[in-house]
C-alpha positions in Angstrom: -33.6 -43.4 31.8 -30.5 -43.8 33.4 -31.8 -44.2 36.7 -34.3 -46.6 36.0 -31.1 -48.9 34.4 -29.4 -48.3 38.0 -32.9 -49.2 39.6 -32.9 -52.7 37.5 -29.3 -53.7 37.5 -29.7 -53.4 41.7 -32.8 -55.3 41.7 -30.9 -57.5 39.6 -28.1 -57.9 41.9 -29.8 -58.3 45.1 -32.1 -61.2 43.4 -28.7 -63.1 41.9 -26.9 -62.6 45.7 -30.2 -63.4 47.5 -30.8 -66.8 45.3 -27.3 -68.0 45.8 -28.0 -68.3 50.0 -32.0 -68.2 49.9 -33.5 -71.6 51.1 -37.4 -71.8 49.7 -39.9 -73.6 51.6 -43.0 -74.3 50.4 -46.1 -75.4 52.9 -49.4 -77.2 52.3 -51.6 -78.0 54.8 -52.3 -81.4 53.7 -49.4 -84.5 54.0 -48.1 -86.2 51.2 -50.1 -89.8 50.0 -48.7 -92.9 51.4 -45.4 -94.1 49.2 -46.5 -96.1 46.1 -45.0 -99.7 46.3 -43.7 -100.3 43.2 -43.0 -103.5 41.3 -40.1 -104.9 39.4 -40.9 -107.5 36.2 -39.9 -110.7 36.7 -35.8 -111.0 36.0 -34.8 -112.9 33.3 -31.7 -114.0 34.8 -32.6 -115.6 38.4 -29.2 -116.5 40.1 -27.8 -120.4 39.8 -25.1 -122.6 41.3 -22.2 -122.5 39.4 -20.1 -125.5 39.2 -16.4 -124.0 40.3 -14.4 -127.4 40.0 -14.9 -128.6 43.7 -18.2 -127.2 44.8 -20.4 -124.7 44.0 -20.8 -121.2 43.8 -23.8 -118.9 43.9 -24.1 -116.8 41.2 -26.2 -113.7 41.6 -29.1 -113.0 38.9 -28.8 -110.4 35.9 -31.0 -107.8 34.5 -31.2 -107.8 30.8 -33.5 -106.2 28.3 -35.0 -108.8 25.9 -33.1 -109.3 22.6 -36.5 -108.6 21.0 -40.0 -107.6 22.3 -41.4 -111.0 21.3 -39.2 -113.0 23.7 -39.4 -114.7 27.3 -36.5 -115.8 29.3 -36.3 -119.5 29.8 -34.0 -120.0 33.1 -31.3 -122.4 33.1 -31.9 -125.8 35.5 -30.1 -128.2 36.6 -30.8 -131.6 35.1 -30.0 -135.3 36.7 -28.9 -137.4 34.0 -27.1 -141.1 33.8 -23.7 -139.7 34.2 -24.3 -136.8 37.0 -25.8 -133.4 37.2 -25.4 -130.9 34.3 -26.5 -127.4 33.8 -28.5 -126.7 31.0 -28.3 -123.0 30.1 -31.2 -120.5 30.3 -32.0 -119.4 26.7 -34.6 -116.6 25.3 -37.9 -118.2 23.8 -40.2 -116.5 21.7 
């Protein structure tokens, strides 16, 4: 009984030591699949021209969730009217 302890505790021992340094390889002897290209939705927040004072600024786009599953982002434009150019904010639209 006691020696069958000692037996296991070794065996024990020499698989803890052994994982700590082991690299595992594992071989197949077929290649991976070509990479899947992967989409990304739409973003809701496409960058703009800011307006600083004196000229404008690019403004990079932002990823948001939707403040509801029922709603589509509306970006924000810039509009010509009588008086100059304004920028009419993007809004979320069910």
């Amino acid at each position: 009984m006691i020696r069958k302890g000692l037996i296991t505790c070794a065996l024990a021992g020499l698989l803890t030591a052994g994982t700590a340094f082991a690299k595992v390889h594992f071989y197949v002897n077929v290649g991976p699949p070509a990479p899947i290209v992967e989409t990304r939705p739409i973003a809701p927040g496409p960058g703009y021209y800011h307006w600083s004072g004196n000229s404008y600024v690019w403004r990079n786009g932002v990823w948001m969730r939707p403040p509801h599953h029922d709603r589509r982002y509306v970006a924000g434009v810039w509009v010509h009217g009588h008086h100059g150019w304004y920028y009419r904010n993007g809004y979320w639209r069910r």
